[in-house]
C-alpha positions in Angstrom: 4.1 -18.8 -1.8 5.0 -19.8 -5.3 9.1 -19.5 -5.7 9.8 -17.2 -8.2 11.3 -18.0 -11.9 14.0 -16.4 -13.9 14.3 -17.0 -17.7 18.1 -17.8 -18.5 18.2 -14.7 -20.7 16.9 -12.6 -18.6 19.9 -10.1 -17.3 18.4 -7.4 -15.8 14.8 -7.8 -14.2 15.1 -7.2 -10.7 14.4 -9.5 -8.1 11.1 -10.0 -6.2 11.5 -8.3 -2.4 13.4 -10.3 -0.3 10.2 -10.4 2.1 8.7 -12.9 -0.5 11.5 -15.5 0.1 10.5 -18.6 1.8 10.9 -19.5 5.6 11.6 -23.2 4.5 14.3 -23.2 3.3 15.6 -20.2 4.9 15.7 -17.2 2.3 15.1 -18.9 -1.2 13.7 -15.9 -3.0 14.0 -17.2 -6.9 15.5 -19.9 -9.2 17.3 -19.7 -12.6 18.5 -17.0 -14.4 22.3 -16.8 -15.1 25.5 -15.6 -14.0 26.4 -12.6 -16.3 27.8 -9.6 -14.3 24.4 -7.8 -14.7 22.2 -10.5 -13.0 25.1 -10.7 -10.4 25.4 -7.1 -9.5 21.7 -6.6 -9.5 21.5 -9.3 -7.0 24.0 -8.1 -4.8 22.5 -4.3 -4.7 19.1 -6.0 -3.8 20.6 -8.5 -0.6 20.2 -11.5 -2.7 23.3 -14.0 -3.4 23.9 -17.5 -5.5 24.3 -20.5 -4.2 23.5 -24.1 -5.2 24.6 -27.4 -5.9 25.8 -29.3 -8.5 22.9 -31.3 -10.1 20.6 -27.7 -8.7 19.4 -24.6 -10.7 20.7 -21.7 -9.8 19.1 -20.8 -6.6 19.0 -17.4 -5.4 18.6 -16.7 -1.5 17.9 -13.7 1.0 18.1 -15.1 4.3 16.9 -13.6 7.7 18.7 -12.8 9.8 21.3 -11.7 7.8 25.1 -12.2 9.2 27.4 -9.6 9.1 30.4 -8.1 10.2 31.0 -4.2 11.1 34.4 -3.3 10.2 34.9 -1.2 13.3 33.6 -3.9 15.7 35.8 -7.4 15.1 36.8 -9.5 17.6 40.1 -11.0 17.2 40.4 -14.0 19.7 43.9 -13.9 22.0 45.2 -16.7 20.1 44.8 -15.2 16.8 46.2 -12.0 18.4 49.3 -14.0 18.7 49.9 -15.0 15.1 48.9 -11.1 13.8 51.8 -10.1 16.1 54.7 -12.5 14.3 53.1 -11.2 11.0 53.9 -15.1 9.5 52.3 -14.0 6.1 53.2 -11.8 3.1 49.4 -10.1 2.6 48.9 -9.3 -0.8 45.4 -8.2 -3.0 44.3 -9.4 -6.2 47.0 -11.2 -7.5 45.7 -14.3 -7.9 42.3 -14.2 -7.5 41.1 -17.1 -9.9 44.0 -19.6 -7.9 41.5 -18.1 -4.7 38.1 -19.4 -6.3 39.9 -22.8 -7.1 41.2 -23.0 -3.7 37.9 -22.0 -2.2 36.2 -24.8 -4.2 39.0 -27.6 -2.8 37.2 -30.5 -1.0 37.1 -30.4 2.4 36.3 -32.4 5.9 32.9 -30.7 6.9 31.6 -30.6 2.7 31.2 -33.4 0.6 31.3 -30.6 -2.3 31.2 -27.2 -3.6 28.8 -25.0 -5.5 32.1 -23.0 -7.0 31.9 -24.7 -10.5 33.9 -23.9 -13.4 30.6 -21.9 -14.5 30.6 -20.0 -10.7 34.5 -19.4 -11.2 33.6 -17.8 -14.8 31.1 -15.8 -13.4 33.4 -14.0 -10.9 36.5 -13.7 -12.5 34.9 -12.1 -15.0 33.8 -9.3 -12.0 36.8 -9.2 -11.0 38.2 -7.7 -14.3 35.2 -5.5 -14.3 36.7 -4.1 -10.7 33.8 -5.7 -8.6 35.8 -8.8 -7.5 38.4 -8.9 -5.6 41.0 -11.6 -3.8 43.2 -11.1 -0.6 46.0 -13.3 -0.5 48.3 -15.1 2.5 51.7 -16.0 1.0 54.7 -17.9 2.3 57.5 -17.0 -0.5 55.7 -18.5 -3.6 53.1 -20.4 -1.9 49.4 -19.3 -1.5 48.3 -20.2 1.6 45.0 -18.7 2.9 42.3 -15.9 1.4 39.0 -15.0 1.0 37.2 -13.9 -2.2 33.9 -11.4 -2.7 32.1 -8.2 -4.2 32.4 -4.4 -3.5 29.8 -2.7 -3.9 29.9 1.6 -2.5 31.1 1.0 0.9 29.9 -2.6 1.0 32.3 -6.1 0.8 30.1 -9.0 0.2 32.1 -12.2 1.5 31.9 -15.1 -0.3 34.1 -18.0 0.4 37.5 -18.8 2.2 40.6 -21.0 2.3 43.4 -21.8 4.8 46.3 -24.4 3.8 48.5 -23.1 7.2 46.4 -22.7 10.4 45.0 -18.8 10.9 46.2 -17.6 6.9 42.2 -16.6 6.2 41.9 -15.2 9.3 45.0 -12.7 8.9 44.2 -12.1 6.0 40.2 -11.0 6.9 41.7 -9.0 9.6 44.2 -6.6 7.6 41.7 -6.6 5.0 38.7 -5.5 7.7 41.2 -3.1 8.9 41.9 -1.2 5.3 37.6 -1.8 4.9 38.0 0.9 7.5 39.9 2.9 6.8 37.9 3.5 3.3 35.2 4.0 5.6 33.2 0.7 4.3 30.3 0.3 6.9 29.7 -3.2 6.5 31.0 -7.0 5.3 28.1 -9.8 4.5 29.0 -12.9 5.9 25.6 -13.9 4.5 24.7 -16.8 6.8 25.5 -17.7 10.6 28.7 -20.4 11.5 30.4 -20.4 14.5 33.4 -19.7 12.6 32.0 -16.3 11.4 31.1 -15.6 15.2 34.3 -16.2 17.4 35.3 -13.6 14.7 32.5 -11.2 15.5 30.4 -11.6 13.0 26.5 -10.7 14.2 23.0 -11.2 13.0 20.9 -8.4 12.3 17.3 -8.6 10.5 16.9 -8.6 6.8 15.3 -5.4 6.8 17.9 -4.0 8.7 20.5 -5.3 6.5 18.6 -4.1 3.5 18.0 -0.8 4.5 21.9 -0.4 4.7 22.3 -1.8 1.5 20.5 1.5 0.4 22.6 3.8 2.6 25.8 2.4 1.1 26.1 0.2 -1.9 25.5 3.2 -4.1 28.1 5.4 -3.0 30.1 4.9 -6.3 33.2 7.1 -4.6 34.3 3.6 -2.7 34.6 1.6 -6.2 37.5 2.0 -6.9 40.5 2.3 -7.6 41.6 -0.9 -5.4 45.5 -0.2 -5.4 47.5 -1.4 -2.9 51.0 0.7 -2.5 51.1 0.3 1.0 51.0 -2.8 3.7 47.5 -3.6 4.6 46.9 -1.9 8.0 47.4 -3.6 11.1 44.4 -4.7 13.0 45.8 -4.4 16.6 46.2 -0.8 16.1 
């Protein structure tokens, strides 16, 4: 199966079906295109996601099985249960989401790089002004120390990357966040691929079509857009 083409000015064509993407590698549905908010938001609606390397096109993927998490079914490990209890972090929402991305695109031990370029960094902070983007934030007084970036879409949060300088920050701060997720009555988080990481945190697999099939049941339900005001603490995930 020939892997599909997208012309760099070409914003809004939809994708092929994600049934068309290849087995080998897992998921690539199409290459090129760009990184405007329209070509991003009509990949999300449609189960599809960027990712590629440096010296790479841009490569567009929709992988089976999908990961995912179900806001109403995490699993917070007793350890982790520990550290939500001396709440060691001042949890905060899209107040610095560009320092996020650059964060999220640090080198670390188990990468030898990143795909979040300066163009990738562009590209989503320019959703985030748009209201599709968003950051949560782990603080010690003036210090960011942990998040996790991504896309709402209706009640959906596409995940995209996370950080931890201090051991546990992203994982407090995907927990509160999971816990607000729910109470908004989102129905699902896209962890997009499987690592154990994802899965001591409950994160499942389910099929494409599956996942796709919710996409339709939720992404469109405009009512959970906005607006992403945060008056209140995040709520607590042990309750």
């Amino acid at each position: 199966m020939a892997l599909h083409f997208i012309h760099p000015d070409d914003d809004d064509s939809p994708f092929p079906r994600p049934s068309n993407a290849l087995r080998e590698p897992d998921g690539l549905l199409a290459l090129g295109g760009n990184l405007s908010p329209t070509r991003l938001l009509i990949a999300y609606r449609q189960g599809v996601f960027p990712w590629y390397g440096e010296d790479q096109p841009i490569l567009w993927w929709s992988p089976d099985p999908r990961t995912v998490f179900f806001p109403d079914r995490l699993r917070i490990p007793r350890s982790l249960r520990t550290t939500l209890r001396q709440r060691p972090f001042d949890l905060r929402i899209d107040t610095a989401f560009e320092q996020v991305m650059r964060a999220c695109a640090e080198p670390r031990k188990d990468r030898k790089g990143t795909w979040i370029s300066e163009d990738v960094i562009d590209a989503y902070t320019t959703l985030h002004h748009l209201g599709f983007a968003h950051s949560i934030e782990a603080w010690q007084g003036d210090r960011l120390v942990g998040g996790l970036y991504g896309v709402a879409m209706g009640r959906v949060f596409f995940g995209e990357s996370m950080f931890s300088r201090v051991s546990d920050a992203s994982k407090v701060a995907f927990m509160h966040f999971a816990a607000q997720l729910r109470v908004w009555g989102f129905g699902l988080i896209d962890g997009q691929v499987h690592n154990p990481h994802l899965a001591r945190l409950g994160a499942v697999e389910i099929a494409r079509e599956d996942f796709l099939a919710r996409l339709d049941e939720l992404a469109d339900d405009e009512q959970r857009l906005g607006p992403w005001r945060f008056d209140d603490p995040l709520p607590d995930p042990l309750l």
